[in-house]
C-alpha positions as CSV (number, residue, x, y, z in Angstrom):
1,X,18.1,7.9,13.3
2,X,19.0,7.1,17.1
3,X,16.5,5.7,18.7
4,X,14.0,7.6,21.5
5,X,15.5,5.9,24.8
6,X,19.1,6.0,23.8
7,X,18.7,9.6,22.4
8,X,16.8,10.4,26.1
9,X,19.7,8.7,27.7
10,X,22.5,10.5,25.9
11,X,20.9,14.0,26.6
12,X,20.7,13.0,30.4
13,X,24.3,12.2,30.4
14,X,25.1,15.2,28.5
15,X,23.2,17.2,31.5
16,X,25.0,15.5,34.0
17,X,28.9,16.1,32.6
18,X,27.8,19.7,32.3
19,X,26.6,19.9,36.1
20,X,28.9,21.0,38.6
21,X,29.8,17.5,40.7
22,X,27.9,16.5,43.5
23,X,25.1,19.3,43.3
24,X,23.0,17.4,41.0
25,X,19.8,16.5,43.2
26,X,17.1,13.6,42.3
27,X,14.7,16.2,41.3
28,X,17.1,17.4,38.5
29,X,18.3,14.4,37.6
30,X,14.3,13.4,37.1
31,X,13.7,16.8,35.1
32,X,16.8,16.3,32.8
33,X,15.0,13.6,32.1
34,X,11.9,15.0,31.5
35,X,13.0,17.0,29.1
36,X,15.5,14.1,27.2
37,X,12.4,12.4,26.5
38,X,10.5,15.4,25.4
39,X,13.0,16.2,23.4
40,X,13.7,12.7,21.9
41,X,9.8,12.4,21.9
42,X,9.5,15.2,19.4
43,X,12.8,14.0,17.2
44,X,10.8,11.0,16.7
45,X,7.7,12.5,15.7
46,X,8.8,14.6,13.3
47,X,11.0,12.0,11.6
48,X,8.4,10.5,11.2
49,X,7.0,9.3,7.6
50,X,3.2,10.2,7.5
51,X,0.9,8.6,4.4
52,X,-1.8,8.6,3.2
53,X,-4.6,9.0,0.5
54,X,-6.0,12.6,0.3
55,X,-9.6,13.1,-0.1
56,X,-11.1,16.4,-0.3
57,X,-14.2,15.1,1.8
58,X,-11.3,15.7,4.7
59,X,-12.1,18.9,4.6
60,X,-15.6,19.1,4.7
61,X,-17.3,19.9,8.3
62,X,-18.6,16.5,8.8
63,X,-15.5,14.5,7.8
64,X,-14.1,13.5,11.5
65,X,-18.4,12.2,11.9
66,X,-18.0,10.2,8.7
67,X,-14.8,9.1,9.6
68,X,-16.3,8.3,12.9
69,X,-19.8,6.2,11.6
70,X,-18.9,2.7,11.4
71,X,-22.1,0.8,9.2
72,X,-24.8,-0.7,11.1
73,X,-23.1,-4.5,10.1
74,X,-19.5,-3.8,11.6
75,X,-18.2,-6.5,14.0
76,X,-15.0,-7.2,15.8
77,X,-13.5,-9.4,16.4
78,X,-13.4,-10.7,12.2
79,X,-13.8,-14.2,13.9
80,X,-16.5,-16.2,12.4
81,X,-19.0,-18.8,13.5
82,X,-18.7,-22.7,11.9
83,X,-17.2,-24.9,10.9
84,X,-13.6,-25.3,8.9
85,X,-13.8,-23.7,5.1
86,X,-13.6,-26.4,2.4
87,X,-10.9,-24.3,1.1
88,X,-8.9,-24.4,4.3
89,X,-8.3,-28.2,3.8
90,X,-4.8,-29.6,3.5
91,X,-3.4,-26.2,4.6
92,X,-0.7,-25.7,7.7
93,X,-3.1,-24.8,11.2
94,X,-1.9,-21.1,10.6
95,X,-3.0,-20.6,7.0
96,X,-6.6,-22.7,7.9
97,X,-7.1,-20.3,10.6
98,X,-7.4,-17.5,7.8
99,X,-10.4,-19.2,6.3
100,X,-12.2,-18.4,10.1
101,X,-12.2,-15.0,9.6
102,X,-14.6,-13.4,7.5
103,X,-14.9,-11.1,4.8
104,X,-15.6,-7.2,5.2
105,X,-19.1,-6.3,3.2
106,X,-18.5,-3.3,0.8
107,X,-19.7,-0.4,3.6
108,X,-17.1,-2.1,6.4
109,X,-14.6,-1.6,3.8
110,X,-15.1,1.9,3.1
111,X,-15.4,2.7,6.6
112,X,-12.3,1.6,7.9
113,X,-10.1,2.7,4.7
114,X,-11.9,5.9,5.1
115,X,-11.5,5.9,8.9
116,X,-7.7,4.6,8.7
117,X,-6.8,7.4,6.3
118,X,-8.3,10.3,8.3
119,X,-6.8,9.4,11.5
120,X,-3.2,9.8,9.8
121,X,-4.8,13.1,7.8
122,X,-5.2,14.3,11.1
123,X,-2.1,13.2,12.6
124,X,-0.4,14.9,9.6
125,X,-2.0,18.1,10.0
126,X,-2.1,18.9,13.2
127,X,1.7,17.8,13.0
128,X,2.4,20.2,10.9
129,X,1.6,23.1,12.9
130,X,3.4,22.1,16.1
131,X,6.4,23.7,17.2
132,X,9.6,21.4,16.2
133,X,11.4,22.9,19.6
134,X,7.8,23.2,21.7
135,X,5.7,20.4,20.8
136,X,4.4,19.6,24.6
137,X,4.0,15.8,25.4
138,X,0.2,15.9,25.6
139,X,0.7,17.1,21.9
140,X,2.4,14.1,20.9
141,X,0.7,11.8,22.6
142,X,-2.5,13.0,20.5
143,X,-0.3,12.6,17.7
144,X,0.9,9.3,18.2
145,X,-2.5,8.3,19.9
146,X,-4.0,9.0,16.1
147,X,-1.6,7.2,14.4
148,X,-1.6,3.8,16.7
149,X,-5.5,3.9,16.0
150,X,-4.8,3.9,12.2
151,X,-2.6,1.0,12.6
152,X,-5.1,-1.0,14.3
153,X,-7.4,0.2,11.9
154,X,-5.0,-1.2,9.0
155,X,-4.3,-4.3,11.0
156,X,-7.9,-5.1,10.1
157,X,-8.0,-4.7,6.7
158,X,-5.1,-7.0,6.6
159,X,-6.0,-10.0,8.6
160,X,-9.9,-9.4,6.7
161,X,-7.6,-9.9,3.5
162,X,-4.8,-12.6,3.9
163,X,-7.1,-15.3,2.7
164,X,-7.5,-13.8,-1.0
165,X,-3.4,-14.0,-0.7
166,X,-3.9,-17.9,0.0
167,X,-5.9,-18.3,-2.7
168,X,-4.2,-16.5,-5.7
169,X,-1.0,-18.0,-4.1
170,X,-2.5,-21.5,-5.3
171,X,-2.1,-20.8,-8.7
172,X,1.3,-19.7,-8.6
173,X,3.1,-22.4,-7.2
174,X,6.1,-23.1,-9.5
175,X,10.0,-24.8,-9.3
176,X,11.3,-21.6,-7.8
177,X,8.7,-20.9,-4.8
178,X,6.5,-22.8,-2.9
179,X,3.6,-22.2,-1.8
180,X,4.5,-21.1,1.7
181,X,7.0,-18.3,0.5
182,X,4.6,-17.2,-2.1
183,X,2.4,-16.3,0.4
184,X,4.9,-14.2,2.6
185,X,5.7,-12.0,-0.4
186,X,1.7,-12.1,-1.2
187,X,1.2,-10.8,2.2
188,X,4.3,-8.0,1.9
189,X,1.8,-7.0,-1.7
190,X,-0.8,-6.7,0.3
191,X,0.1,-4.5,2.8
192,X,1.3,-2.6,0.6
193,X,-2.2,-2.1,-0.9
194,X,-3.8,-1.3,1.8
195,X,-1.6,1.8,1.9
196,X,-1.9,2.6,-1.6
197,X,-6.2,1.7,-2.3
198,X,-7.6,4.9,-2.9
199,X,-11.2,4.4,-1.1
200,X,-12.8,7.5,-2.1
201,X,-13.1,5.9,-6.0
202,X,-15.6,3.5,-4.7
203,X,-14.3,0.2,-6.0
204,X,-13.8,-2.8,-3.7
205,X,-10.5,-3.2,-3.0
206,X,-10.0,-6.8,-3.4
207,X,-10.1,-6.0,-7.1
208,X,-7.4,-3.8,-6.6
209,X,-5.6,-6.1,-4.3
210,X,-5.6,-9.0,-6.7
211,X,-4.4,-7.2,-9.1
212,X,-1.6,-5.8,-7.4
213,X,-0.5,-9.5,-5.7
214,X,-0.7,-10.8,-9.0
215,X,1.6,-8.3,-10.5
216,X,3.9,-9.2,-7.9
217,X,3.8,-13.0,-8.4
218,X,4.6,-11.9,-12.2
219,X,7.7,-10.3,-11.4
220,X,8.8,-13.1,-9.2
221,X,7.5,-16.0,-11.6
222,X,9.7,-14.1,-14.3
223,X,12.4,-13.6,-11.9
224,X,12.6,-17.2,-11.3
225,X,12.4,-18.1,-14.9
226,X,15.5,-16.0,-15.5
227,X,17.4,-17.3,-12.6
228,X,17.0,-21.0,-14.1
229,X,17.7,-19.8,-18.0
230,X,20.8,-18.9,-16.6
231,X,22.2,-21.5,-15.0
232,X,21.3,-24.7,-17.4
233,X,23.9,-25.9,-19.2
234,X,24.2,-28.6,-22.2
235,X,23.9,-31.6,-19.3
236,X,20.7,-33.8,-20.5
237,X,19.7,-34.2,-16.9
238,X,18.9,-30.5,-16.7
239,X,18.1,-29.7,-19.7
240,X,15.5,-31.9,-18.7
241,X,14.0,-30.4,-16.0
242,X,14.3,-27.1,-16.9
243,X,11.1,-25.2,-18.1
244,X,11.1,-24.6,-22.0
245,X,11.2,-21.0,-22.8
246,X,9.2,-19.3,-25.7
247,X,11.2,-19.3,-28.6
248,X,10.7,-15.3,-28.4
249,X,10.7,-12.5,-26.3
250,X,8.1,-10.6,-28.1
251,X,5.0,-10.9,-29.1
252,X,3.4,-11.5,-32.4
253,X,1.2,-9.5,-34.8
254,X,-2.0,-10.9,-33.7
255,X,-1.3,-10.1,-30.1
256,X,-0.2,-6.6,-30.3
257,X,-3.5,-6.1,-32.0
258,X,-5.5,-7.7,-29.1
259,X,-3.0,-5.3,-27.1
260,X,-4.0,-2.1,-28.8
261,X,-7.7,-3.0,-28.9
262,X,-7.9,-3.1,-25.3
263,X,-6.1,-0.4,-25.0
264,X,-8.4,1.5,-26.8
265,X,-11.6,0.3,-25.3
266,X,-9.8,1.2,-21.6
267,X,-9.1,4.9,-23.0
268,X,-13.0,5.0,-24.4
269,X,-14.7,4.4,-21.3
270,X,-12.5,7.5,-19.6
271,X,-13.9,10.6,-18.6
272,X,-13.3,13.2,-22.0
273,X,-11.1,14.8,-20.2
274,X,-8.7,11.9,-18.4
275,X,-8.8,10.7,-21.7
276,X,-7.5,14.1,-23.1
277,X,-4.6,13.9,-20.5
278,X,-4.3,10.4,-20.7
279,X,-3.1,10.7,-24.8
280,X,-1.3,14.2,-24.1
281,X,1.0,13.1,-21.6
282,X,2.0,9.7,-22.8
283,X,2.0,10.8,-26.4
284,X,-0.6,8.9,-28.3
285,X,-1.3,10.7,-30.5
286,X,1.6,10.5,-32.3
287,X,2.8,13.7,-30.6
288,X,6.3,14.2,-27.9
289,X,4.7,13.7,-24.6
290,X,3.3,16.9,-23.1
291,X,4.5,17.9,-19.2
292,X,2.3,19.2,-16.6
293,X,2.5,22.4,-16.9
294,X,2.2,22.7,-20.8
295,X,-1.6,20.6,-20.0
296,X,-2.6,22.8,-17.4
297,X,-2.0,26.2,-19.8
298,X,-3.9,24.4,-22.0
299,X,-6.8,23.5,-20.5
300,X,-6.9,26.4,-18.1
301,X,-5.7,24.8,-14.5
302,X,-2.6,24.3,-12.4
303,X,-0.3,21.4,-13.4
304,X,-1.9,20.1,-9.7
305,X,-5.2,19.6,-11.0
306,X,-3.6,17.7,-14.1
307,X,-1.5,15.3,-12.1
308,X,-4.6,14.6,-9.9
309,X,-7.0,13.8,-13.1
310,X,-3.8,11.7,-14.6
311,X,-3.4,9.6,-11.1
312,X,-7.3,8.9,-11.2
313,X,-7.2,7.8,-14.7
314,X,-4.4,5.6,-13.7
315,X,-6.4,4.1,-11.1
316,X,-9.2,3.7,-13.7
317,X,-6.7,1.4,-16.2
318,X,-5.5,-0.4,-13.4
319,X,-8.6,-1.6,-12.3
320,X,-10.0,-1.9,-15.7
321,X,-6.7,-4.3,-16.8
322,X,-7.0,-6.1,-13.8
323,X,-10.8,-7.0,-14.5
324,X,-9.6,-8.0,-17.8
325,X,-6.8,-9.8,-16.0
326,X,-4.2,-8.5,-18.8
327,X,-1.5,-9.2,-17.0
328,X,-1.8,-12.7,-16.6
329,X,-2.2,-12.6,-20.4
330,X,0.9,-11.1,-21.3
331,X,2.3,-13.3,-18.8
332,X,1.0,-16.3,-20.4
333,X,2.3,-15.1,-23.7
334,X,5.8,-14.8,-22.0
């Protein structure tokens, strides 16, 4: 995609080579443009990718004055008063700086996922019925104004949040990546969740965060493991400092047990009916896997209303595995 300004300046020069020499005046010139950036303006905007977690509260009357509320304990700047963190000792100056800034209480949290979400809700919608050819500039300023809010908004959440990074970094720490790169791809997870926590569930997201950091440190613990497995040789010198791999890949009878009671629990303390979709559509029951469509004539609703149910449950298991921190168990069997 070109760029605004070089997409402004290549419609100005297009102007110009089409204008008769000489009779372009510095009040054309300076309304060609005008309208380059207008145009280039609203090429930008509607290129743009928009996300964000629906909630049908967005459509209530009083959404933009819930979305507007912040709690009575909300304070920025995130800076807090005191002394250095005991867990801030022995780190670099930029990761102790993390430990002075404090936590978000539960109602801070809701407030600004709720309040970063509707502002690109907004943005989106209000987008969508613009004019792609007559979108006026004081249009997309309100636009754009929305969505630089929501960053800011997001930017918060994030800086609240890079110290739970720090600390499941810690335990991570391995031959194939420090400490200081484990927290640069920690932080790349977490942003990351801060686009993907669904709010309107009610659960904190640091649970959710964890989980999703730790999934990540998984894949790149694993990854490392396979990049060393592939390079020793017979030499004694690094066969000795190689880590010693499980003598198999899967896992035994005792733990697929453990695996399917969990399993089951996690499906038991579903709603009946995310449960009911939950089995359908993955085939649990012993059955092929049903589609959306074939659930929703079934039950009586649109394959919409099944694929929303389905993504809740989701969000239900993940947060239910991560309590039971799962993962780290199958990784530790691995």
């Amino acid at each position: 995609m070109i760029a605004p300004a070089k997409k402004a300046s290549k419609l100005l020069a297009r102007h110009r080579k089409s204008a008769s020499p000489g009779r372009m005046t510095a009040a054309d010139a300076a309304a060609a443009r005008e309208r380059a950036e207008r145009v280039a303006r609203r090429e930008a905007l509607f290129a743009r990718e928009i996300e964000y977690i629906p909630c049908r509260g967005f459509l209530k009357a009083d959404a933009e004055a819930l979305a507007s509320r912040a709690p009575a304990d909300a304070d920025v700047p995130l800076e807090k008063r005191g002394g250095p963190s005991s867990d801030s000792k022995g780190l670099t100056p930029y990761l102790a700086s993390l430990y002075q800034t404090r936590l978000l209480s539960k109602d801070e949290e809701q407030f600004y996922f709720r309040r970063m979400n509707w502002l690109k809700f907004r943005a989106a919608t209000t987008r969508a019925r613009l004019d792609r050819r007559r979108a006026t500039i004081r249009q997309i300023d309100q636009v754009e104004g929305w969505l630089t809010e929501a960053e800011t908004v997001k930017a918060i959440l994030i800086t609240s949040n890079l110290r739970l990074v720090v600390s499941i970094a810690k335990k991570f720490v391995d031959a194939s990546w420090s400490f200081e790169e484990l927290v640069s791809e920690g932080n790349v997870a977490l942003m990351r969740s801060v686009e993907k926590f669904n709010f309107f569930l009610g659960n904190r997201f640091s649970t959710y965060a964890t989980y999703a950091i730790q999934r990540h440190f998984f894949r790149l613990s694993h990854r490392g493991r396979q990049f060393r497995k592939r390079f020793v040789n017979d030499d004694e010198s690094l066969r000795d400092r190689a880590e010693v791999e499980p003598a198999s890949e899967y896992c035994s009878t005792e733990q697929i047990a453990l695996l399917k009671g969990l399993f089951t629990q996690f499906l038991g303390e579903l709603e009946p009916r995310e449960r009911q979709i939950m089995v359908a559509r993955f085939g649990f029951d012993g059955k092929p896997p049903r589609t959306f469509r074939e659930l929703g004539s079934q039950m009586g609703v649109c394959k919409e209303r099944i694929r929303q149910i389905q993504g809740r449950a989701m969000d239900k298991l993940r947060a239910m595995a991560a309590e039971a921190r799962l993962e780290q168990t199958v990784g530790d069997w691995l």
